[in-house]
RONU-607661 format. One record per residue (C-alpha): residue number from 1; residue in three letters; x, y, z. Coordinates in nm, 2 decimals. Example, Ala and Ser with C-alpha at 12.3 -4.5 7.8 and 13.67 -1.06 7.14 Angstrom:
REC pos code      X      Y      Z
REC   1  ALA   1.23  -0.45   0.78
REC   2  SER   1.37  -0.11   0.71
//
This chain:
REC pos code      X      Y      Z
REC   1  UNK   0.26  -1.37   2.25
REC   2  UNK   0.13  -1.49   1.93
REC   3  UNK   0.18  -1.11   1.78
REC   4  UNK   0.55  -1.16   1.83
REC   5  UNK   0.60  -1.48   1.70
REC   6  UNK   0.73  -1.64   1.34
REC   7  UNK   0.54  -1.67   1.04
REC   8  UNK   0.53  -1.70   0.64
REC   9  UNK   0.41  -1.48   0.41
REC  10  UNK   0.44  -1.62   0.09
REC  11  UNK   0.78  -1.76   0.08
REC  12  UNK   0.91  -1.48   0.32
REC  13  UNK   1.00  -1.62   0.67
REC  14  UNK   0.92  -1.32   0.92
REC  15  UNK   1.02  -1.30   1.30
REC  16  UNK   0.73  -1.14   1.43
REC  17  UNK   0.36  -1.04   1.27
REC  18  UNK   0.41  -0.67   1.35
REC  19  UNK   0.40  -0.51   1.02
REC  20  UNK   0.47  -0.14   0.92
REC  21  UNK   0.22  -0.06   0.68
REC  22  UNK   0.29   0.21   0.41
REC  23  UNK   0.26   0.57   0.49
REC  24  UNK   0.28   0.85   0.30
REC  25  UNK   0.57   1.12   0.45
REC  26  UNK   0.66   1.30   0.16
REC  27  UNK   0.98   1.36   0.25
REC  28  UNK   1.13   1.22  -0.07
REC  29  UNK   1.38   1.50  -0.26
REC  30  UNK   1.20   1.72  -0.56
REC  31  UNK   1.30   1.50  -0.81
REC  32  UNK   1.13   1.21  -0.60
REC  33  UNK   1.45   1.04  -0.54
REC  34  UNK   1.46   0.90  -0.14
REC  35  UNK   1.76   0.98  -0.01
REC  36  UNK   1.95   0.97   0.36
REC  37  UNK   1.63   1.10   0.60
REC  38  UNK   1.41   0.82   0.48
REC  39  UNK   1.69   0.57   0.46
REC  40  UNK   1.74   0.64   0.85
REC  41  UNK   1.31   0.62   0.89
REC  42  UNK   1.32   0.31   0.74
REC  43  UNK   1.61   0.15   0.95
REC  44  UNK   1.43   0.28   1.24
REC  45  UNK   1.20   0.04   1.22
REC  46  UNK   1.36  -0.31   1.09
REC  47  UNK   1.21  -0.48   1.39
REC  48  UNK   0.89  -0.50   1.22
REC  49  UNK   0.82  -0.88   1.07
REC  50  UNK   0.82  -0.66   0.76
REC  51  UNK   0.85  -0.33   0.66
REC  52  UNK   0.56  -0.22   0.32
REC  53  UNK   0.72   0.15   0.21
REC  54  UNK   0.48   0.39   0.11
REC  55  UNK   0.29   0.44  -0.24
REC  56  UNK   0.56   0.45  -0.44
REC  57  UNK   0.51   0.61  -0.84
REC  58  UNK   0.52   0.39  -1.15
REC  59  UNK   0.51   0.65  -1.39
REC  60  UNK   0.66   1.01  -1.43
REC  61  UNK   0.30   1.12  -1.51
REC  62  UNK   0.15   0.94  -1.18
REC  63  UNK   0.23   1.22  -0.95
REC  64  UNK  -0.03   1.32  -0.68
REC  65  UNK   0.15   1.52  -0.43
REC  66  UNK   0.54   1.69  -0.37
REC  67  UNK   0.81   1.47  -0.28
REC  68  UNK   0.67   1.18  -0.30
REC  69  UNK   0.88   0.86  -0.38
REC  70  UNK   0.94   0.71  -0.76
REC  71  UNK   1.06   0.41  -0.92
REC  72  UNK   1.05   0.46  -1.30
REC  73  UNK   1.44   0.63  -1.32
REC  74  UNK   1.78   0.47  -1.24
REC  75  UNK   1.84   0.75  -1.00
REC  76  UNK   1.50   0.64  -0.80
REC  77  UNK   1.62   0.26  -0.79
REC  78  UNK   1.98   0.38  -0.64
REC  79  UNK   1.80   0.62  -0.36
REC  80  UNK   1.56   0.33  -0.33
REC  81  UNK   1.92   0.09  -0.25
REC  82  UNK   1.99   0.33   0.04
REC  83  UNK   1.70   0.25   0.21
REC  84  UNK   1.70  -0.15   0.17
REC  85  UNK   2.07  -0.13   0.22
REC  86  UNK   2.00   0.01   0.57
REC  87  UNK   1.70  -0.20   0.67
REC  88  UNK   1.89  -0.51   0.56
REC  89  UNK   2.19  -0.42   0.75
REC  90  UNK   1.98  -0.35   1.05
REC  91  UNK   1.85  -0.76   1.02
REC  92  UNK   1.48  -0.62   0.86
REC  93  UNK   1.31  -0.74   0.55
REC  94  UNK   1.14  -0.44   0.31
REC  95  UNK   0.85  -0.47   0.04
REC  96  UNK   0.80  -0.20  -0.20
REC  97  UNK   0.45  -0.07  -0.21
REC  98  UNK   0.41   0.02  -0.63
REC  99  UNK   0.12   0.24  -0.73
REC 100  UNK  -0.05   0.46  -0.94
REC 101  UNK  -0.31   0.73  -0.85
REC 102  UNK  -0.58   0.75  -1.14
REC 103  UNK  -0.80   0.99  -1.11
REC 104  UNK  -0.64   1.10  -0.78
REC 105  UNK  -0.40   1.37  -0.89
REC 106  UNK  -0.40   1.68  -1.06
REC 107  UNK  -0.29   1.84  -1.44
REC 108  UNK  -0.05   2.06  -1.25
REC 109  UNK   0.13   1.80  -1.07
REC 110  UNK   0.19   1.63  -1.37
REC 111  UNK   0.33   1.90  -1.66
REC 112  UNK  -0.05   1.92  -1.76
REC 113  UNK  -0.14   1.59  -1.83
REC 114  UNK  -0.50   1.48  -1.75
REC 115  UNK  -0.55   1.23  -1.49
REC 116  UNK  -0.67   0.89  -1.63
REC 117  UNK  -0.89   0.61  -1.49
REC 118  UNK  -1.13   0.34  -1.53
REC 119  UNK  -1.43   0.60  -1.64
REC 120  UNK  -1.45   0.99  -1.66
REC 121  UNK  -1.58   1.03  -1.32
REC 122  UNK  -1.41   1.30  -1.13
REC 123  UNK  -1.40   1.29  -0.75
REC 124  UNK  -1.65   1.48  -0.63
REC 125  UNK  -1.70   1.69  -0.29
REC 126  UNK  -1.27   1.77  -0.23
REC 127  UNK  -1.03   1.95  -0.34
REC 128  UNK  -0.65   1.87  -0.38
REC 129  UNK  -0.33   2.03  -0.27
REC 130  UNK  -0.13   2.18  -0.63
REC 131  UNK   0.14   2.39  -0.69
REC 132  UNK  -0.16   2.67  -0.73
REC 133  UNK  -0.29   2.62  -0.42
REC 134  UNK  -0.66   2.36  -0.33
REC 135  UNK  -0.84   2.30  -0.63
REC 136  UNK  -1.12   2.05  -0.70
REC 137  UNK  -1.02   1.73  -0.87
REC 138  UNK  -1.04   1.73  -1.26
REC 139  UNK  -1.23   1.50  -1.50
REC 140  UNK  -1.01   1.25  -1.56
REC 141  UNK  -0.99   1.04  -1.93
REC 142  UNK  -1.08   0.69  -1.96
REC 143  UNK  -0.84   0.49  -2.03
REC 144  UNK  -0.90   0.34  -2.40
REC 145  UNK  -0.85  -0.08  -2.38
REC 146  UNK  -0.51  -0.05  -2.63
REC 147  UNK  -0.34   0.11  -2.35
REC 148  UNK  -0.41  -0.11  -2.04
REC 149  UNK  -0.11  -0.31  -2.15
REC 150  UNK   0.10  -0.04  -2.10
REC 151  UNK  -0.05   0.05  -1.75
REC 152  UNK   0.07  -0.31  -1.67
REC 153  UNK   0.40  -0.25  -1.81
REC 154  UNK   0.46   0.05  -1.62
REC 155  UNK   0.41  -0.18  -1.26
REC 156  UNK   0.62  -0.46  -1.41
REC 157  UNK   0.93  -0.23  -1.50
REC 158  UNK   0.81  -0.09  -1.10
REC 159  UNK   0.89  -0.46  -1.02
REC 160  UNK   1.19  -0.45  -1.20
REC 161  UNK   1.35  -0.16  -1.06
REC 162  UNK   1.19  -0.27  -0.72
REC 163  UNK   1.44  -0.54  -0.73
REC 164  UNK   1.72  -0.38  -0.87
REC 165  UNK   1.71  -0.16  -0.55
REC 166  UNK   1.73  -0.43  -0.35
REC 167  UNK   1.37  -0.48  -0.20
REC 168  UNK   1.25  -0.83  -0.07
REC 169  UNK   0.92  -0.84  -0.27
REC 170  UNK   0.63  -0.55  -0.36
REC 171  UNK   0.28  -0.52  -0.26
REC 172  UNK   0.05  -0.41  -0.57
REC 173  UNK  -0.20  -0.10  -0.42
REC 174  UNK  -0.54  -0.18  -0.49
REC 175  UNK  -0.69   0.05  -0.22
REC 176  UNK  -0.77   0.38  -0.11
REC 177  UNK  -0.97   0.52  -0.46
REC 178  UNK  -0.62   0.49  -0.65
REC 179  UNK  -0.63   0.36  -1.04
REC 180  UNK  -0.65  -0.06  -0.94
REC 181  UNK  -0.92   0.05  -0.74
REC 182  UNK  -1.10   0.25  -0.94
REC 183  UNK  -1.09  -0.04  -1.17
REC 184  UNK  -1.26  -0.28  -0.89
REC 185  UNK  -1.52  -0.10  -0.73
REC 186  UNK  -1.84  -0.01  -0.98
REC 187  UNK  -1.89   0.30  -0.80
REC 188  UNK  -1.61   0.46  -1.05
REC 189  UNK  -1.61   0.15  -1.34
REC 190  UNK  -1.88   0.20  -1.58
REC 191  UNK  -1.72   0.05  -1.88
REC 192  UNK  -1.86  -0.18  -2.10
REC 193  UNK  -1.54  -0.38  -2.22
REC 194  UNK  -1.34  -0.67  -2.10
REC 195  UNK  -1.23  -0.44  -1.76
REC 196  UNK  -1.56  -0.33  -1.67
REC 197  UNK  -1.92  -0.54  -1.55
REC 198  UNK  -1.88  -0.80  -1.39
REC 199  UNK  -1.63  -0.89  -1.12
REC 200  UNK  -1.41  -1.11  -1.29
REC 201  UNK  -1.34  -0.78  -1.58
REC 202  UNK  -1.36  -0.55  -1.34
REC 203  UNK  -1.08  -0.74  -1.16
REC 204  UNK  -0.86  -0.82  -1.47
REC 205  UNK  -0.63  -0.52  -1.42
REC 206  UNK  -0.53  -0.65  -1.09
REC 207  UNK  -0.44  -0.95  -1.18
REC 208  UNK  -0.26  -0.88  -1.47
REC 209  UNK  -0.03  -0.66  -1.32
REC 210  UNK  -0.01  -0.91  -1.01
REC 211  UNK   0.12  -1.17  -1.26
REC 212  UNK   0.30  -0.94  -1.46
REC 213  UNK   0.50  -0.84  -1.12
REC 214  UNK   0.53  -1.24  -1.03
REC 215  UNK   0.71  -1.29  -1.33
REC 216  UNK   1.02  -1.08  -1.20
REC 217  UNK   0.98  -1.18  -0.80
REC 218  UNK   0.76  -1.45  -0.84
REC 219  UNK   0.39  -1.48  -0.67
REC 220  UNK   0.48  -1.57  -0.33
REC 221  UNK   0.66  -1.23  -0.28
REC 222  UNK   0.40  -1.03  -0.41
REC 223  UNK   0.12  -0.86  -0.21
REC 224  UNK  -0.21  -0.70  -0.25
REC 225  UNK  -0.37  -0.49  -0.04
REC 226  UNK  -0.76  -0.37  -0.12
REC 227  UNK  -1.05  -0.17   0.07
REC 228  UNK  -1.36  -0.25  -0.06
REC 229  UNK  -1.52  -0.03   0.23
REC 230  UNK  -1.30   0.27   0.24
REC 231  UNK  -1.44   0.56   0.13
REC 232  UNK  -1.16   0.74   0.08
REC 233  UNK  -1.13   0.98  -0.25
REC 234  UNK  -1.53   0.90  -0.28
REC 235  UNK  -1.52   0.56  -0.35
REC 236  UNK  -1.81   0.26  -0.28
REC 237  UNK  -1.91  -0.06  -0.43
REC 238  UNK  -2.25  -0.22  -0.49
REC 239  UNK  -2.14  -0.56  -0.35
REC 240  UNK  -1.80  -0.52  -0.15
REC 241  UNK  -1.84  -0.86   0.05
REC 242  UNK  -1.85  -1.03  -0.33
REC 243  UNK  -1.58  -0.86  -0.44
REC 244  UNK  -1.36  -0.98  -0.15
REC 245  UNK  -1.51  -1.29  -0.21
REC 246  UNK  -1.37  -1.28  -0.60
REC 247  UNK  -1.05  -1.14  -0.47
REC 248  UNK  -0.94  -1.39  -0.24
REC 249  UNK  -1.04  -1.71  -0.48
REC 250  UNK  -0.78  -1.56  -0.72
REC 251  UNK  -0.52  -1.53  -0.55
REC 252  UNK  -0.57  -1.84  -0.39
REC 253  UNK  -0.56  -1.99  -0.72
REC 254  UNK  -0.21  -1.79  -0.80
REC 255  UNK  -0.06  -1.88  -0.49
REC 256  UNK  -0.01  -1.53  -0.35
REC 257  UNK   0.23  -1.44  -0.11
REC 258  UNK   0.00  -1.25   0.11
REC 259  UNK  -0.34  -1.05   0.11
REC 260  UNK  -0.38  -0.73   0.30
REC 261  UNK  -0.72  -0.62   0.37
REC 262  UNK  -0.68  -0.24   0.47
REC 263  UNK  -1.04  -0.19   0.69
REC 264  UNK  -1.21   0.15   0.76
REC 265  UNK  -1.23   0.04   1.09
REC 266  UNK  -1.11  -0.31   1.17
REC 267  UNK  -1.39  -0.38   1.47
REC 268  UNK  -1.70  -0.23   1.23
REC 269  UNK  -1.96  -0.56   1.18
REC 270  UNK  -1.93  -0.51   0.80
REC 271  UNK  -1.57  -0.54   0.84
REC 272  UNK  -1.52  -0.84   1.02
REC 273  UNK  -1.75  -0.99   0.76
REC 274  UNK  -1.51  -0.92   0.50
REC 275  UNK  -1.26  -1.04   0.73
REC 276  UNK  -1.44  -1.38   0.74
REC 277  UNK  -1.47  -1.42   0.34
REC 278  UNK  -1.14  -1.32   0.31
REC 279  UNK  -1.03  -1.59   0.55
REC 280  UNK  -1.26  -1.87   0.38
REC 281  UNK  -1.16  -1.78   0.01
REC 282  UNK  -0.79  -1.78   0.13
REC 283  UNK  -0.58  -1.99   0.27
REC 284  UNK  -0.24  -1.80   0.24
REC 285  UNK  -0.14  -1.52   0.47
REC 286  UNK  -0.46  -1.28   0.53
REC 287  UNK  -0.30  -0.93   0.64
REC 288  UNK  -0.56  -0.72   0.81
REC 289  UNK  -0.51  -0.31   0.87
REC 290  UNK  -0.72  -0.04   1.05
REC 291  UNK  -0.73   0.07   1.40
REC 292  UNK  -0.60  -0.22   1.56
REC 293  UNK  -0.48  -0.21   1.89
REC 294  UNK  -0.19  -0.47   2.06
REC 295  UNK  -0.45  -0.63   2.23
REC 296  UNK  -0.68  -0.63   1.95
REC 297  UNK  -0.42  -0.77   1.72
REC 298  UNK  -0.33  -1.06   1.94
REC 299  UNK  -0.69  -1.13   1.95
REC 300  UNK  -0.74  -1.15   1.59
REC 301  UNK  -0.45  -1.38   1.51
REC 302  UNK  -0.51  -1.63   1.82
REC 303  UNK  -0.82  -1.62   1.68
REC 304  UNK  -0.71  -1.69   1.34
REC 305  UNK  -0.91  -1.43   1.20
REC 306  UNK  -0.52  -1.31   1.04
REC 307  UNK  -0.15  -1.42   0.97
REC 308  UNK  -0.01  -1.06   1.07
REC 309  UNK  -0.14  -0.72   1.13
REC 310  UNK  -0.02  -0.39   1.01
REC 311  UNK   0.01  -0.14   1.21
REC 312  UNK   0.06   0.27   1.03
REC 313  UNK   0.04   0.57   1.25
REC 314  UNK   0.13   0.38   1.63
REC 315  UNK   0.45   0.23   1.44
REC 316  UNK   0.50   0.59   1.28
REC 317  UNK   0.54   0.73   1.66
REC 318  UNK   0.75   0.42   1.78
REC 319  UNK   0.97   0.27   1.60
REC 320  UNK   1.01   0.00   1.81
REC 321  UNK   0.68  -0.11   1.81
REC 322  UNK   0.73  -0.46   1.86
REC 323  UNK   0.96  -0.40   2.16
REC 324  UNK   0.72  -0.20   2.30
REC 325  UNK   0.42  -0.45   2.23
REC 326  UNK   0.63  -0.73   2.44
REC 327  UNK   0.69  -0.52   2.71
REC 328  UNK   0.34  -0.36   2.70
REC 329  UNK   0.48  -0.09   2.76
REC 330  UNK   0.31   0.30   2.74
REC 331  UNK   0.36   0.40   2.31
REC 332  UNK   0.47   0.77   2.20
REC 333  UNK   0.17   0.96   2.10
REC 334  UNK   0.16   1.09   1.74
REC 335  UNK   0.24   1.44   1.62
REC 336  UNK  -0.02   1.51   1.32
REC 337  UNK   0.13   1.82   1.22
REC 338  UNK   0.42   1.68   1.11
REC 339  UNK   0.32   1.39   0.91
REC 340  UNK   0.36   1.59   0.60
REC 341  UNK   0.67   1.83   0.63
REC 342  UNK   0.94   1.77   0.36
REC 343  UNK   1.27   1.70   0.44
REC 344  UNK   1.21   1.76   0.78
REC 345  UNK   1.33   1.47   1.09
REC 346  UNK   1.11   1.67   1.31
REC 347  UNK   0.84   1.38   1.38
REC 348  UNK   0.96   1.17   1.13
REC 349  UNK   1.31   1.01   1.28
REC 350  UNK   1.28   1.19   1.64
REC 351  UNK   1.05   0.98   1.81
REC 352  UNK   1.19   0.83   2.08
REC 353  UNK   1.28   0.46   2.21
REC 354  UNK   1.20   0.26   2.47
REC 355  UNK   1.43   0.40   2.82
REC 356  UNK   1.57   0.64   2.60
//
């Protein structure tokens, strides 16, 4: 089964091309510190080729929901050590997922300071879970051009830390409406200056940060993931097949470790166009996301249409997925309710494995 065989990504020899892809859990303590709960969540699933944990904070300001993970403090990096400490000693390799929300978060979450972003567009249409209950997301401030640098400081000294706490590599977020992408797609980026326009500005943050983050693992552990047609926290792009397009001729210029493409929906037409120009702008690994089935998987990498797939909410239910995906054998169905409950192993280290 080509699923369950070797690979590369980057310089990063993996087993099998079964990937956990980040989820959020929020079962990180109050002051965001991960401690012995998602250690054991995390050592769960060390069959994976590779293990991406979830968005994880750059800055003590970048908050956009309760208990979720940091990496900005020493006492972050040594709760982060618990968890590579487990997945190494179970034989698993672990990238950290670093991240910033933008515009995504709330005033309240973040001792009153205003979200900030590419422009001062607001999400529009949704509300978001505070301390005071659902309330619409704020205007956030545009981000002058003096302080971009220090945006990418914050993800290298993410990068830093990363490594001090023991993790194989990090994957920069690019998806899902958060800052990067708010940057990328010109439904949100209006500017004017050198990060706004055309592609190649509107691209710059990511790849400064990207080789800002090189420069402590170097580029072929790094990761990017991007979803140029996710809508998620109301976001859309004039031209998303171009974008991929400018994407993947970058970092095939850098030399990337690997490229995740995170789909709406992996088997929609539009996406297995971008799928295409991701694959012909890019010859390193191509990680593809979104719905994907076993069978559908194995399809797409016999097919070379990707190195590896990740899989989130089936390897959230069974955490041994790739055991399971050998012997094609029935998976554990998902419990919703409990994908957000802090501190609780109900649904979150309980799931059983196979013939037990």
């Amino acid at each position: 089964m080509e699923l369950l065989s070797p690979t590369q990504l980057g310089s990063l020899s993996i087993p099998n091309r079964v990937l956990f892809a980040p989820l959020t859990r929020v079962r990180a303590d109050a002051e965001n510190v991960p401690g012995e709960l998602m250690a054991d969540y995390y050592r769960q699933r060390a069959s994976a080729g590779l293990l991406i944990a979830e968005a994880t904070m750059v800055a003590s300001d970048g908050q956009a929901w309760p208990h979720q993970p940091g990496i900005h403090s020493t006492a972050h990096v040594a709760g982060w050590r618990r968890v590579t400490d487990a997945v190494h000693a179970a034989g698993g390799r672990i990238y950290l997922q670093i991240w910033h929300p933008g515009r995504a978060t709330h005033p309240s979450l973040n001792r009153g300071t205003q979200p900030v972003s590419s422009s001062d567009k607001p999400i529009r249409n949704d509300t978001i879970h505070t301390p005071e209950g659902k309330l619409p997301y704020p205007a956030p401030r545009r981000l002058e051009t003096d302080e971009i640098p220090g945006i990418i400081a914050l993800f290298k000294k993410a990068a830093e830390n990363a490594k001090l706490a023991g993790f194989d590599g990090v994957q920069i977020h690019g998806a899902h409406g958060y800052l990067i992408d708010q940057f990328l797609r010109d439904g949100v980026n209006d500017r004017t200056d050198s990060y706004g326009g055309s592609l190649a500005n509107r691209a710059r943050l990511l790849f400064e940060i990207v080789d800002a983050a090189s420069s402590v693992f170097g580029m072929s552990r790094i990761g990017v993931r991007i979803s140029p047609l996710v809508p998620f926290n109301d976001m859309v792009d004039s031209a998303p097949a171009a974008l991929v397009e400018h994407v993947a001729a970058e970092s095939e210029k850098r030399g990337l470790g690997f490229l995740e493409l995170r789909h709406d929906n992996y088997d929609r037409p539009a996406e297995y166009e971008l799928a295409a120009i991701a694959r012909r702008h890019f010859s390193g690994s191509l990680v593809r996301n979104g719905g994907f089935t076993r069978d559908a998987g194995e399809a797409a990498i016999r097919e070379g249409q990707a190195d590896a797939i990740a899989y989130g909410v089936p390897f959230l239910a069974n955490p041994d997925l790739p055991l399971r995906f050998l012997a094609n054998a029935p998976l554990n169905q998902p419990n919703p309710a409990s994908f957000y409950v802090p501190a609780s192993r109900a649904g979150y280290t309980d799931y059983p494995f196979l013939g037990v």
